[in-house]
Each structure stands twice: as C-alpha cells, then as structure tokens.
mmCIF file of the N, C-alpha and C atoms, coordinates in Angstrom:
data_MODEL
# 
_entry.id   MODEL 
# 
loop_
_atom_site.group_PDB 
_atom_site.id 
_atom_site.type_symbol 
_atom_site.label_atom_id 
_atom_site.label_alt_id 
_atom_site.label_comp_id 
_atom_site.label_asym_id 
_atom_site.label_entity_id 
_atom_site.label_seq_id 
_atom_site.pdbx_PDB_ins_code 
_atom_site.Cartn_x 
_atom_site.Cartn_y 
_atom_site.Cartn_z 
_atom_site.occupancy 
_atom_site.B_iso_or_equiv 
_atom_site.pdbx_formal_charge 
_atom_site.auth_seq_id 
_atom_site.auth_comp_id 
_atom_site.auth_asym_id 
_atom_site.auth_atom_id 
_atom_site.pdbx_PDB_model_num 
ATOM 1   N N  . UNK A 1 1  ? -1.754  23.932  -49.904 1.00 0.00 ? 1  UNK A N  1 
ATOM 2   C CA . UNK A 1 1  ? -1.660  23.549  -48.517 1.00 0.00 ? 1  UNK A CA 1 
ATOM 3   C C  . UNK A 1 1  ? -0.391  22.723  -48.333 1.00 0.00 ? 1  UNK A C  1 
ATOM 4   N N  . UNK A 1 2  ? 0.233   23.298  -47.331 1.00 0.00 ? 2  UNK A N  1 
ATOM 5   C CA . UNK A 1 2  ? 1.450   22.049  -47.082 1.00 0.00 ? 2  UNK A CA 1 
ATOM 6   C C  . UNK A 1 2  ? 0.875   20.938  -46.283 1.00 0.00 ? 2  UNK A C  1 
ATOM 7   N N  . UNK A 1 3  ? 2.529   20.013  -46.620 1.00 0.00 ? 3  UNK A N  1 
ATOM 8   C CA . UNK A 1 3  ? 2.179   18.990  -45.411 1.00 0.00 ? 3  UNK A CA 1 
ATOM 9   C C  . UNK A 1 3  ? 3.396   18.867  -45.050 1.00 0.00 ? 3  UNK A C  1 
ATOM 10  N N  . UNK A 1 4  ? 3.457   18.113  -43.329 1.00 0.00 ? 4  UNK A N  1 
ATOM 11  C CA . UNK A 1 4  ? 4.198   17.932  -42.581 1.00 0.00 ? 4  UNK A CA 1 
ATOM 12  C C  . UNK A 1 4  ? 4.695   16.751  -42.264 1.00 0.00 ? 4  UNK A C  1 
ATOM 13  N N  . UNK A 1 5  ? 5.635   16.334  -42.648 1.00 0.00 ? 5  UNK A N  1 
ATOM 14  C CA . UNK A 1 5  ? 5.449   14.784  -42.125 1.00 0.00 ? 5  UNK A CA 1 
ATOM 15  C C  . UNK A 1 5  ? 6.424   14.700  -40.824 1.00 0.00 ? 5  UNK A C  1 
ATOM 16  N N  . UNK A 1 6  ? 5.962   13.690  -39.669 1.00 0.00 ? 6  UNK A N  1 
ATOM 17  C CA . UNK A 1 6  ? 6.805   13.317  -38.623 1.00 0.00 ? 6  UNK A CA 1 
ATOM 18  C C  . UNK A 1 6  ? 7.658   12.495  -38.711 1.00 0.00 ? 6  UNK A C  1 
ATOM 19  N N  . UNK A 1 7  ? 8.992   12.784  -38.003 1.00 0.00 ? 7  UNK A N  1 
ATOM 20  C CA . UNK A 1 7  ? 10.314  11.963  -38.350 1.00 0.00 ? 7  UNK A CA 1 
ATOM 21  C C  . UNK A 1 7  ? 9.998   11.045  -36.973 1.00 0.00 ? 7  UNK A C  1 
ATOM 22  N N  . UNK A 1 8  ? 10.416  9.929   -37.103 1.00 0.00 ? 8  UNK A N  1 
ATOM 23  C CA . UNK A 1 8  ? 9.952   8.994   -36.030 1.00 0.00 ? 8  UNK A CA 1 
ATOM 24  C C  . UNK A 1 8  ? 11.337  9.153   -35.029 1.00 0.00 ? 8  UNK A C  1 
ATOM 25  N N  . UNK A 1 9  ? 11.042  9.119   -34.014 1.00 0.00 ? 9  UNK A N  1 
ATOM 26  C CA . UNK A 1 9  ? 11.815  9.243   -32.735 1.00 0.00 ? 9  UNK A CA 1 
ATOM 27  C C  . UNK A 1 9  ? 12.830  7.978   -33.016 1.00 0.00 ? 9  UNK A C  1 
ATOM 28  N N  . UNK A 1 10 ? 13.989  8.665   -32.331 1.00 0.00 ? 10 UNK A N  1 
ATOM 29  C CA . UNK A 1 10 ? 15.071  8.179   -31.910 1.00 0.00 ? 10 UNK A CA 1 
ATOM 30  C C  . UNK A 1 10 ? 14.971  6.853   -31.361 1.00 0.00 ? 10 UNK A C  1 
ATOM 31  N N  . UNK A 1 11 ? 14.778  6.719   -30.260 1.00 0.00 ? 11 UNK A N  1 
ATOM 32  C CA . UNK A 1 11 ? 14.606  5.584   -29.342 1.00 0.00 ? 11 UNK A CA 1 
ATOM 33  C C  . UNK A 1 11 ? 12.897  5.036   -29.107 1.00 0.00 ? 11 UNK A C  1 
ATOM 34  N N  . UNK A 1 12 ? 12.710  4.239   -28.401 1.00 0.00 ? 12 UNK A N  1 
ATOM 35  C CA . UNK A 1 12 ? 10.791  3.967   -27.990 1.00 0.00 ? 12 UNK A CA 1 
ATOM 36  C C  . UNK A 1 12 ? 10.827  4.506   -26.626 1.00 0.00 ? 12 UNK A C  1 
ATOM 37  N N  . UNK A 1 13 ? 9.416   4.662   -26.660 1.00 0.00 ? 13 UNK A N  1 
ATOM 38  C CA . UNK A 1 13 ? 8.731   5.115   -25.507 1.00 0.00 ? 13 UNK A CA 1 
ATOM 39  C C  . UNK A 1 13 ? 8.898   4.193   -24.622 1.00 0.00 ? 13 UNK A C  1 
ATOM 40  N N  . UNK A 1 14 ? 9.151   4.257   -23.217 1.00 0.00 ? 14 UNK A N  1 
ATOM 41  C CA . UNK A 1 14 ? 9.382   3.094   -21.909 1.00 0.00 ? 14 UNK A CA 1 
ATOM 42  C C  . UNK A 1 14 ? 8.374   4.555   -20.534 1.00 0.00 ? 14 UNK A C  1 
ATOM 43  N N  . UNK A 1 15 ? 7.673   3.121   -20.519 1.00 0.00 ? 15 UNK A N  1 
ATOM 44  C CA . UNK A 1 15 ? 6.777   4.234   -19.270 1.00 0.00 ? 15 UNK A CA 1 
ATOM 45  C C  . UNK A 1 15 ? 7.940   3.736   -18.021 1.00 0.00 ? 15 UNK A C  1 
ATOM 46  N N  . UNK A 1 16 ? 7.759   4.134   -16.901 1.00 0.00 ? 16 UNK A N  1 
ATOM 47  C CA . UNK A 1 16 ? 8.396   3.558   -15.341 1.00 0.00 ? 16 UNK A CA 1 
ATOM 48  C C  . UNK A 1 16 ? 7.670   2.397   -14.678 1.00 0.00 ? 16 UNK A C  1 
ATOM 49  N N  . UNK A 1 17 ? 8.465   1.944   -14.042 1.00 0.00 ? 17 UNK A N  1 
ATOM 50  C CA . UNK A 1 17 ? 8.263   -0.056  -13.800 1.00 0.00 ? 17 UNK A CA 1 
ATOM 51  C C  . UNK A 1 17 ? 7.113   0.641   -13.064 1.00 0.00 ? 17 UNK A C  1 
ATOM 52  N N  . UNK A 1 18 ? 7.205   1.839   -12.259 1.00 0.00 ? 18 UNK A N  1 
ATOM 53  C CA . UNK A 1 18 ? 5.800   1.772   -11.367 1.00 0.00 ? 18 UNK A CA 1 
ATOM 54  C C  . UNK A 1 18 ? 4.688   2.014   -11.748 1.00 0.00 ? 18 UNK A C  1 
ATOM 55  N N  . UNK A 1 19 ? 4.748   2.730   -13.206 1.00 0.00 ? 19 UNK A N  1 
ATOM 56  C CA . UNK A 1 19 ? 3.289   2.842   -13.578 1.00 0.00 ? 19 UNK A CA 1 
ATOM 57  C C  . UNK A 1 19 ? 3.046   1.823   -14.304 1.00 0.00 ? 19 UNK A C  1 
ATOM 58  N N  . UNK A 1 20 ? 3.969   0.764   -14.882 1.00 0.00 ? 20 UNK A N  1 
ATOM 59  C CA . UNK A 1 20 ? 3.915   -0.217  -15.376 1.00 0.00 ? 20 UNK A CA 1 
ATOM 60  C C  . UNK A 1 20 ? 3.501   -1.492  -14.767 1.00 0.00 ? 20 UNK A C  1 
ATOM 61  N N  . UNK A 1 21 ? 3.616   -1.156  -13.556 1.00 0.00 ? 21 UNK A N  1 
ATOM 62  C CA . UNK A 1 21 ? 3.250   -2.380  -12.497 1.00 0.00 ? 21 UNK A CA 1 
ATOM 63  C C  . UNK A 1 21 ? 1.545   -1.985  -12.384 1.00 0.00 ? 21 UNK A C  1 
ATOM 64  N N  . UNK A 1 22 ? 1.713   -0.758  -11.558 1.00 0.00 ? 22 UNK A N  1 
ATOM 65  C CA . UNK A 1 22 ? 0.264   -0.372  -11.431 1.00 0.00 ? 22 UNK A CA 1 
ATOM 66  C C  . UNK A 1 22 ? -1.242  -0.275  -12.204 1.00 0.00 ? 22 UNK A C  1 
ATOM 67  N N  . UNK A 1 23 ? -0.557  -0.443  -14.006 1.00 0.00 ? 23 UNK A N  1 
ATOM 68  C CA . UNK A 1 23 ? -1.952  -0.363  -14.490 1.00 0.00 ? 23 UNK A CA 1 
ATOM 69  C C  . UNK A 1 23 ? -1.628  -1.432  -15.358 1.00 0.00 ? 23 UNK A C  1 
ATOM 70  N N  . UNK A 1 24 ? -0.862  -2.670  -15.262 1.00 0.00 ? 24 UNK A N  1 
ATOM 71  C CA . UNK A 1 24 ? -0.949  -3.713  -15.865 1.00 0.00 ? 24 UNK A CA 1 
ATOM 72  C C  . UNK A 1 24 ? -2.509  -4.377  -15.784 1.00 0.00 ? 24 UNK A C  1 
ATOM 73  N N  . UNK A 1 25 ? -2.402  -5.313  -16.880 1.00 0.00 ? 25 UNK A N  1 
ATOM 74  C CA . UNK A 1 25 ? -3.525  -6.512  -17.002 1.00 0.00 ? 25 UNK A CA 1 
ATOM 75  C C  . UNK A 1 25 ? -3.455  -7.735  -17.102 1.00 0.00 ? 25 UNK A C  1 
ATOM 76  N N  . UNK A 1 26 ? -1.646  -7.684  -16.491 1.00 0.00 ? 26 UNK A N  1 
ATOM 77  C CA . UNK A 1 26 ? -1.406  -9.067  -16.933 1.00 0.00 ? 26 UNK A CA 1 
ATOM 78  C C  . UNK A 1 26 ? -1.625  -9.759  -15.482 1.00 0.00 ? 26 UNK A C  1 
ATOM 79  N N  . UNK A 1 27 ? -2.163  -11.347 -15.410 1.00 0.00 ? 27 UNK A N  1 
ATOM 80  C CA . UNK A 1 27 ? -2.945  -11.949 -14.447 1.00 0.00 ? 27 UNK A CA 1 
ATOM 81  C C  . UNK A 1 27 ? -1.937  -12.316 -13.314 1.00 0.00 ? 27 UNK A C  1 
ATOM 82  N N  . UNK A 1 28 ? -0.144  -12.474 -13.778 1.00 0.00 ? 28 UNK A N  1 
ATOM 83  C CA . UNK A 1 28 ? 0.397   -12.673 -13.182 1.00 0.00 ? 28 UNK A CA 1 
ATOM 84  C C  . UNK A 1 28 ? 1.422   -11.395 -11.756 1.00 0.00 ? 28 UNK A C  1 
ATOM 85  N N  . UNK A 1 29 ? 1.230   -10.216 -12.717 1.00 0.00 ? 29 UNK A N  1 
ATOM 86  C CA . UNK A 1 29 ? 1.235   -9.070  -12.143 1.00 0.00 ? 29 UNK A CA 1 
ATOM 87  C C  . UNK A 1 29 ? 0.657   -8.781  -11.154 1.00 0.00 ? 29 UNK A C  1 
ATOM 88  N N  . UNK A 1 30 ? -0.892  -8.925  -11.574 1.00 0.00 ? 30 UNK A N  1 
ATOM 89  C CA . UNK A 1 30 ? -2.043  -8.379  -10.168 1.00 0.00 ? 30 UNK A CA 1 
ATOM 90  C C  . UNK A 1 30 ? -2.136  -9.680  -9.329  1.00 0.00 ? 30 UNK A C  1 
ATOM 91  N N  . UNK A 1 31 ? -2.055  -11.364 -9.867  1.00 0.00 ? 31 UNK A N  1 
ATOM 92  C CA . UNK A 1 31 ? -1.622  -11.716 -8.337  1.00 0.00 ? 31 UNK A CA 1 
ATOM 93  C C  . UNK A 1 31 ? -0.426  -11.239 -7.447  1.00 0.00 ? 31 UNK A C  1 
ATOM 94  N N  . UNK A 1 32 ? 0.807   -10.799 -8.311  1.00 0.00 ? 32 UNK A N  1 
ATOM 95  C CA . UNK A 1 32 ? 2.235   -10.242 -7.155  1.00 0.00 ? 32 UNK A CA 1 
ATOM 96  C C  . UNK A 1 32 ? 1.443   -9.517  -6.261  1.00 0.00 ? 32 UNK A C  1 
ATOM 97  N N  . UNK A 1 33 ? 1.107   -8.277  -6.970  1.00 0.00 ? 33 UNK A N  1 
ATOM 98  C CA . UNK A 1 33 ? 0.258   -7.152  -6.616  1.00 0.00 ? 33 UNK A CA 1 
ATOM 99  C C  . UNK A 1 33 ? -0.753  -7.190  -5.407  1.00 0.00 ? 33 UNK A C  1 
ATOM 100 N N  . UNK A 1 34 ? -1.438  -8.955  -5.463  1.00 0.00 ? 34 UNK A N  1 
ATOM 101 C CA . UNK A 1 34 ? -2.649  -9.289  -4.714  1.00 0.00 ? 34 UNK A CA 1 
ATOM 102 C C  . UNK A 1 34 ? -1.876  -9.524  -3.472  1.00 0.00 ? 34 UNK A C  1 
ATOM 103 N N  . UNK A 1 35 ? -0.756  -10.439 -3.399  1.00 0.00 ? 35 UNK A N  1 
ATOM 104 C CA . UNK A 1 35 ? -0.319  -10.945 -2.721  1.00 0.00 ? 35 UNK A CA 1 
ATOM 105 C C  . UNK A 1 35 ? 0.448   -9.972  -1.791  1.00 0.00 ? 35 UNK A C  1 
ATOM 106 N N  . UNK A 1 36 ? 0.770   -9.365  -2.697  1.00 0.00 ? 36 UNK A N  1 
ATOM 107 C CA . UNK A 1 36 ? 2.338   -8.213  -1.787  1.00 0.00 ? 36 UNK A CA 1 
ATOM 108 C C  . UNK A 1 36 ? 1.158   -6.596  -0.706  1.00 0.00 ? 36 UNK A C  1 
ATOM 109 N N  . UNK A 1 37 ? -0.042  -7.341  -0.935  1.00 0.00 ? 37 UNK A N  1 
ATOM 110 C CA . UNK A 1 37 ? -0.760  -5.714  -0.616  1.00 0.00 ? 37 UNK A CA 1 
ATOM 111 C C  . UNK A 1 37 ? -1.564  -6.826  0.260   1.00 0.00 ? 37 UNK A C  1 
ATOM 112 N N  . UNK A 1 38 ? -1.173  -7.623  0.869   1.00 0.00 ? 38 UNK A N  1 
ATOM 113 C CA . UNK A 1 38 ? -1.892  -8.792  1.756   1.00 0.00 ? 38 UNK A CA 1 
ATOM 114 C C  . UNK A 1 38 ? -1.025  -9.024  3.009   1.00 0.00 ? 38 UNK A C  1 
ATOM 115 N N  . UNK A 1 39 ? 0.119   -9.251  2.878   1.00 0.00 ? 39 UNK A N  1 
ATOM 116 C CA . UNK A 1 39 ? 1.055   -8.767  3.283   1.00 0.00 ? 39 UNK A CA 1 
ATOM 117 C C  . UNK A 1 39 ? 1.737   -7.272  3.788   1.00 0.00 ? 39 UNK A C  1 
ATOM 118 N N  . UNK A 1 40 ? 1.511   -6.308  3.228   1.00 0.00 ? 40 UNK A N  1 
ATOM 119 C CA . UNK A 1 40 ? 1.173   -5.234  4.020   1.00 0.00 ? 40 UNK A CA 1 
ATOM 120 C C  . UNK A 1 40 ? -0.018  -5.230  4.733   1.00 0.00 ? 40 UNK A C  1 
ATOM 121 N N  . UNK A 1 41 ? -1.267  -5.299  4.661   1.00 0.00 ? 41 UNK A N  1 
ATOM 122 C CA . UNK A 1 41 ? -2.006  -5.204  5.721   1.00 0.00 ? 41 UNK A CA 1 
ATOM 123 C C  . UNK A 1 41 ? -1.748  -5.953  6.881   1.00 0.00 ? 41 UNK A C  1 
ATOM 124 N N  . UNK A 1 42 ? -1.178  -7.448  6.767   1.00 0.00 ? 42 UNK A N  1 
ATOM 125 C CA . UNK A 1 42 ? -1.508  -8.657  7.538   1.00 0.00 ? 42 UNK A CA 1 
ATOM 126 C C  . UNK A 1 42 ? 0.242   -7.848  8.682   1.00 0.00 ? 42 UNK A C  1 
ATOM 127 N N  . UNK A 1 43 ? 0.946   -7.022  8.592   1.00 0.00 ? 43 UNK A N  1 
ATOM 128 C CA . UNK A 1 43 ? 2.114   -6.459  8.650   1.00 0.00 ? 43 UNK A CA 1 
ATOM 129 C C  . UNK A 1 43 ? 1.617   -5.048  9.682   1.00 0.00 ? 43 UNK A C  1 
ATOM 130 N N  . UNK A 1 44 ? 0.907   -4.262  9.241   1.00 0.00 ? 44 UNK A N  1 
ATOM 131 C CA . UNK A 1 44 ? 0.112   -3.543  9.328   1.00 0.00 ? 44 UNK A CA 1 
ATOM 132 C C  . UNK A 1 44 ? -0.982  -3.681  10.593  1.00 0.00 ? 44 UNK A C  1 
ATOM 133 N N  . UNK A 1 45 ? -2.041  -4.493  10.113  1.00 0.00 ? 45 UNK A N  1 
ATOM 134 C CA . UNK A 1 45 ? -2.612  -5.037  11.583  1.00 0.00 ? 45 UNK A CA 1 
ATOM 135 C C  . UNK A 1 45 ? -1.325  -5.665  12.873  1.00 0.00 ? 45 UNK A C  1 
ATOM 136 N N  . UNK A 1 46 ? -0.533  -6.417  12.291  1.00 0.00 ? 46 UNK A N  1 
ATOM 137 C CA . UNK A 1 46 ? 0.165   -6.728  13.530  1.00 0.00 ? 46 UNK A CA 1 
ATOM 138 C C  . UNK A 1 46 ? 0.660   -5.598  14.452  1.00 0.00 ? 46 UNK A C  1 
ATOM 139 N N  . UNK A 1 47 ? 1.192   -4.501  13.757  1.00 0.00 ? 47 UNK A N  1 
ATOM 140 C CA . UNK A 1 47 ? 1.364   -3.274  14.663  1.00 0.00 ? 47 UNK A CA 1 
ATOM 141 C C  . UNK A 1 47 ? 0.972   -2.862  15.202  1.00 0.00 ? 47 UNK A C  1 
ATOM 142 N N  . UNK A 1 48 ? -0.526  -2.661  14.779  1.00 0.00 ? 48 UNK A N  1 
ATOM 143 C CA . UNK A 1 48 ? -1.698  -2.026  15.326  1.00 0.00 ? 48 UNK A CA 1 
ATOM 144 C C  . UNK A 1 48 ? -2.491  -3.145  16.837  1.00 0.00 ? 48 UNK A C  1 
ATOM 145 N N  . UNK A 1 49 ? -1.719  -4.623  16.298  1.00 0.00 ? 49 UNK A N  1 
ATOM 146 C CA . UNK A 1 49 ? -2.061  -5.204  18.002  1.00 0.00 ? 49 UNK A CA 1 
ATOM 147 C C  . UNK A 1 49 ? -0.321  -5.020  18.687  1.00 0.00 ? 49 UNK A C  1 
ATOM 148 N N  . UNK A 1 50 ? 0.196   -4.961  17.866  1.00 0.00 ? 50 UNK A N  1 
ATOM 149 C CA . UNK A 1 50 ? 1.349   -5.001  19.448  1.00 0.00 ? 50 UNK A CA 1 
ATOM 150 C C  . UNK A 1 50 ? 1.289   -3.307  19.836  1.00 0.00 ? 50 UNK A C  1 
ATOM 151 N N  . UNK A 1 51 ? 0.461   -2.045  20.021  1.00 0.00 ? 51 UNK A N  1 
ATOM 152 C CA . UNK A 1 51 ? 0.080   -1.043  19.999  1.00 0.00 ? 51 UNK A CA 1 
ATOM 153 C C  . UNK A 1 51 ? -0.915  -1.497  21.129  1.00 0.00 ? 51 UNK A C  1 
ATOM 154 N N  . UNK A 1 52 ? -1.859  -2.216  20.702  1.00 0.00 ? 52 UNK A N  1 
ATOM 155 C CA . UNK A 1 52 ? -3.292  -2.100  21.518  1.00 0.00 ? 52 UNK A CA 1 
ATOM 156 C C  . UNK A 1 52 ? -2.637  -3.483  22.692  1.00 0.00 ? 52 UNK A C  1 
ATOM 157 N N  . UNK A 1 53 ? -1.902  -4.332  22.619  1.00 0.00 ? 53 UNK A N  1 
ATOM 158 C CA . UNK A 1 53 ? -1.416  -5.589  23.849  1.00 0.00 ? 53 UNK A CA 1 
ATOM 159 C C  . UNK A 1 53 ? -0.261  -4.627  24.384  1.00 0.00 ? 53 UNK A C  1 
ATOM 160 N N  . UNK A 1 54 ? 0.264   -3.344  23.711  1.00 0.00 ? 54 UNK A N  1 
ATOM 161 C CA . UNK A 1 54 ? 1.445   -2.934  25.110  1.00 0.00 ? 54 UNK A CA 1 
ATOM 162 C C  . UNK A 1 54 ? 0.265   -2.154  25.547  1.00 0.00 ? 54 UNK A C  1 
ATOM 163 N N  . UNK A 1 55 ? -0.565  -1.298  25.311  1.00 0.00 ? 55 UNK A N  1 
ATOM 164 C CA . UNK A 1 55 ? -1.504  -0.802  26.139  1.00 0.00 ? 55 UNK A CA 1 
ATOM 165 C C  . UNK A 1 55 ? -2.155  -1.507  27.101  1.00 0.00 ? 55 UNK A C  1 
ATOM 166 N N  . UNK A 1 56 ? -2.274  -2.881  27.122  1.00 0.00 ? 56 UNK A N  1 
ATOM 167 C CA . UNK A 1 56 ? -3.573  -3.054  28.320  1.00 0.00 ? 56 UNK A CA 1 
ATOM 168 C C  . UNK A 1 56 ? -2.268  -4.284  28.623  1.00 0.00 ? 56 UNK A C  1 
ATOM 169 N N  . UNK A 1 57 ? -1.055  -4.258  28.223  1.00 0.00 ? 57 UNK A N  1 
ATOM 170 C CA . UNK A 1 57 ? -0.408  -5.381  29.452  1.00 0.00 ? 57 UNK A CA 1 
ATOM 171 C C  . UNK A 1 57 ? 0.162   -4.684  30.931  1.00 0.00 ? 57 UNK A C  1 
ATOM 172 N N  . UNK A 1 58 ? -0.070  -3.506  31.080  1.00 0.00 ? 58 UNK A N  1 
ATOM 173 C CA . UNK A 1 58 ? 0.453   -3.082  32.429  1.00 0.00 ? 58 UNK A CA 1 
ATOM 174 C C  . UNK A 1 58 ? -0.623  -2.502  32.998  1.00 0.00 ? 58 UNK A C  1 
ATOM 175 N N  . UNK A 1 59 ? -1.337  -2.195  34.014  1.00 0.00 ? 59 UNK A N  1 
ATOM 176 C CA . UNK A 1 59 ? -2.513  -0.873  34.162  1.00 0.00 ? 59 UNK A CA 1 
ATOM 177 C C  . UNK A 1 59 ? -2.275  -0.048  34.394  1.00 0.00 ? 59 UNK A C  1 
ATOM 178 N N  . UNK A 1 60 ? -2.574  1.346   34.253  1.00 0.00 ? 60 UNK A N  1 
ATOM 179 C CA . UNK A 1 60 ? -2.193  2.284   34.434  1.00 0.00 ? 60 UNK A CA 1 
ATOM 180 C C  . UNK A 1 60 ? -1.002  3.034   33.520  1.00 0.00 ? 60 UNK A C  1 
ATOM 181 N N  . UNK A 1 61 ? -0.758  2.627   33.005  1.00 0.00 ? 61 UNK A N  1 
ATOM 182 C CA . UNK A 1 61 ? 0.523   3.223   31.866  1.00 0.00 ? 61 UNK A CA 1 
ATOM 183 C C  . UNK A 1 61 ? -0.469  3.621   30.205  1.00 0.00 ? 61 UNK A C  1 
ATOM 184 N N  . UNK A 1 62 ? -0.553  4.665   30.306  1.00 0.00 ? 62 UNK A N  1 
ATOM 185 C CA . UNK A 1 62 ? -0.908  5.236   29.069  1.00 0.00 ? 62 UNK A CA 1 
ATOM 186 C C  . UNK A 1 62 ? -0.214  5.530   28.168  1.00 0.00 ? 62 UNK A C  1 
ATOM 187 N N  . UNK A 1 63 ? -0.127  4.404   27.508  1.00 0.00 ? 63 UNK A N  1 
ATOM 188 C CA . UNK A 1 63 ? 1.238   4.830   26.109  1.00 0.00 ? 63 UNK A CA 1 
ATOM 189 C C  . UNK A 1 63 ? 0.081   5.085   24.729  1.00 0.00 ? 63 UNK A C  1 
ATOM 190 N N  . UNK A 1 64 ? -1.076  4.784   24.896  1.00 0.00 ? 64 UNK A N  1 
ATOM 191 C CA . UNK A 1 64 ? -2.248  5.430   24.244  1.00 0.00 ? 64 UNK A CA 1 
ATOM 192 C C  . UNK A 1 64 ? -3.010  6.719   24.518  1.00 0.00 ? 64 UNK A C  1 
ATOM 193 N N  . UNK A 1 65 ? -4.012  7.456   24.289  1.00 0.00 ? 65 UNK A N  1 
ATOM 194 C CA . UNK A 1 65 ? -4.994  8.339   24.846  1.00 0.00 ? 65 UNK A CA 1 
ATOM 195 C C  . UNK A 1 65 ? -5.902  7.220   24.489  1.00 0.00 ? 65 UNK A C  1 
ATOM 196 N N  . UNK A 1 66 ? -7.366  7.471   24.894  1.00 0.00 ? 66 UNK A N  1 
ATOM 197 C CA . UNK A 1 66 ? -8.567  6.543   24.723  1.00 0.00 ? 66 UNK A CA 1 
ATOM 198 C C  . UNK A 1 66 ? -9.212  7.002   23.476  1.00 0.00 ? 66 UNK A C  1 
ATOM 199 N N  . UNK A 1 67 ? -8.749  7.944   22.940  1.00 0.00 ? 67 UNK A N  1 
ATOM 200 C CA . UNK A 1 67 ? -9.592  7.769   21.416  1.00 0.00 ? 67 UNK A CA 1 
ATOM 201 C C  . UNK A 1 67 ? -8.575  7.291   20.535  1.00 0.00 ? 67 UNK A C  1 
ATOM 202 N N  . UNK A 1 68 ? -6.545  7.479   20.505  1.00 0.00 ? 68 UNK A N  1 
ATOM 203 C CA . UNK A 1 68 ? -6.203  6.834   19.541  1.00 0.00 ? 68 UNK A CA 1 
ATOM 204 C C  . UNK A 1 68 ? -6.110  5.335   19.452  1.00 0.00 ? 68 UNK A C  1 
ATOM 205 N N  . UNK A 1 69 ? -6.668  4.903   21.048  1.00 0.00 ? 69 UNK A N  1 
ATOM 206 C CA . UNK A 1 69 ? -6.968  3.191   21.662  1.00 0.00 ? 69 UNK A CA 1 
ATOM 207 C C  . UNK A 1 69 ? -8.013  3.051   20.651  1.00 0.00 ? 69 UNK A C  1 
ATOM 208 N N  . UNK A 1 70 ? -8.948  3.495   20.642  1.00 0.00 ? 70 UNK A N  1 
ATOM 209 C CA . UNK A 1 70 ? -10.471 3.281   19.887  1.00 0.00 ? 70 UNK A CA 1 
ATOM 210 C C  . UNK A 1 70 ? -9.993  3.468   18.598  1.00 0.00 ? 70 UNK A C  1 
ATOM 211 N N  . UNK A 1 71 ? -9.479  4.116   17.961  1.00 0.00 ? 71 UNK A N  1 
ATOM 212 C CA . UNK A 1 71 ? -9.047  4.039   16.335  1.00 0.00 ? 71 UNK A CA 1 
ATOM 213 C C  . UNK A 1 71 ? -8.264  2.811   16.276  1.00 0.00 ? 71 UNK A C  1 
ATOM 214 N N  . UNK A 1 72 ? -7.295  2.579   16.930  1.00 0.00 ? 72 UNK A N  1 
ATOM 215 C CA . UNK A 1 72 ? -6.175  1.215   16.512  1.00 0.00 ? 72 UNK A CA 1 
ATOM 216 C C  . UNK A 1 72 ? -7.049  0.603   16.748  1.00 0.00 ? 72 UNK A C  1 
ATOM 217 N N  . UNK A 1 73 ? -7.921  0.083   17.722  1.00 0.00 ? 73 UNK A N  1 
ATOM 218 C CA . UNK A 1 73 ? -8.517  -1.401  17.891  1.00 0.00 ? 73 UNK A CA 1 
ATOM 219 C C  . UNK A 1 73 ? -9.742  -1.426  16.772  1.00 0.00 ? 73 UNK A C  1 
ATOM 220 N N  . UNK A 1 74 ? -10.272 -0.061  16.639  1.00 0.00 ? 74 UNK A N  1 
ATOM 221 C CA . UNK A 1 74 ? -10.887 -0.367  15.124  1.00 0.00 ? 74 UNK A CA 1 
ATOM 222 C C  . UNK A 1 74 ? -10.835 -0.598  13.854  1.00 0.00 ? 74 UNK A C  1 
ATOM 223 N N  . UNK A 1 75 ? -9.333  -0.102  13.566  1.00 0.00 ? 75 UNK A N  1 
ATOM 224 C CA . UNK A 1 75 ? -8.088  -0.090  12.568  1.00 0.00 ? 75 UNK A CA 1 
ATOM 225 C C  . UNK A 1 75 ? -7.912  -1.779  12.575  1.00 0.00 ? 75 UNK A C  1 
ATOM 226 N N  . UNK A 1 76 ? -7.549  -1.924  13.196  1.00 0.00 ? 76 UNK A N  1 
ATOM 227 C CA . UNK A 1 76 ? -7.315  -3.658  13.723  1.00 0.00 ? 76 UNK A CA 1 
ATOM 228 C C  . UNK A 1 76 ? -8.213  -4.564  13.235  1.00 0.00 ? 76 UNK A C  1 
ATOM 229 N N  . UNK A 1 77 ? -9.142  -4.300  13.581  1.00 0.00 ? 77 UNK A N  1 
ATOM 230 C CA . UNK A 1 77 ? -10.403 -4.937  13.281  1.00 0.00 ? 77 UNK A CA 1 
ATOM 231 C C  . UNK A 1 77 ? -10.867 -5.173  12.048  1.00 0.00 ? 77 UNK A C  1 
ATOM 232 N N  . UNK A 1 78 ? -10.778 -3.793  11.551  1.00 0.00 ? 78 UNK A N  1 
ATOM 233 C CA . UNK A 1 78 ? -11.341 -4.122  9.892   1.00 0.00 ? 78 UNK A CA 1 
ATOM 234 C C  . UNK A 1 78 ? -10.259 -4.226  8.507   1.00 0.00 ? 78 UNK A C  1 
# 
C-alpha cells in the first residue's frame, strides 16, 4: 500500500474580515456588532417617522397609500 504525504501550503489560511466579524466569539466584537446594529435600527425607525410625520403634516396630500401608511407605522413601532 502506498502512502501520501501532504506538503504544507505555501502561505496560511485568512478567512474575510466579514466572515470574520460575523462568526466571531470574541466579547468585544459582538458588543461593536451590538452597538453598530442599534444604530441601524434607531436610523431606520427615524425614516420610517419622517415617512409617517410628512404624511399627516399636510391633509390631503398622499405621499403614502393607506396600507404602505399601516406597514411604516407598524414598522416603526416594533
């Protein structure tokens, strides 16, 4: 029976900062992580009210329909 032996690679393995970010365990990582995805929402909801306050600051001006009104202000909400 033969055998084979493996010649060890050239350089090391380097995954990408993004999958490196994403499945870290280090505590200081997932607070960035906690923080920076808190900040998008809190970014996020604000849109979703200056969306639903240009809708009801004039009457009559529909820059909404009434169901994508009812999704943002529920979007908003939770």
């Amino acid at each position: 029976m033969a055998t084979t032996t493996l010649e060890p690679r050239a350089g090391t393995y380097r995954r990408s900062w993004v999958l490196d970010w994403l499945t870290t365990v280090d505590h200081k990582k997932i607070g960035i992580l906690y923080i920076a995805n808190s900040f998008l929402f809190f970014f996020a909801a604000g849109i979703l009210a200056l969306l639903i306050r240009s809708e009801l600051a004039i009457p009559g001006i529909q820059f909404l329909d009434q169901a994508t009104y009812n999704q943002a202000f529920t979007m908003h909400g939770t």
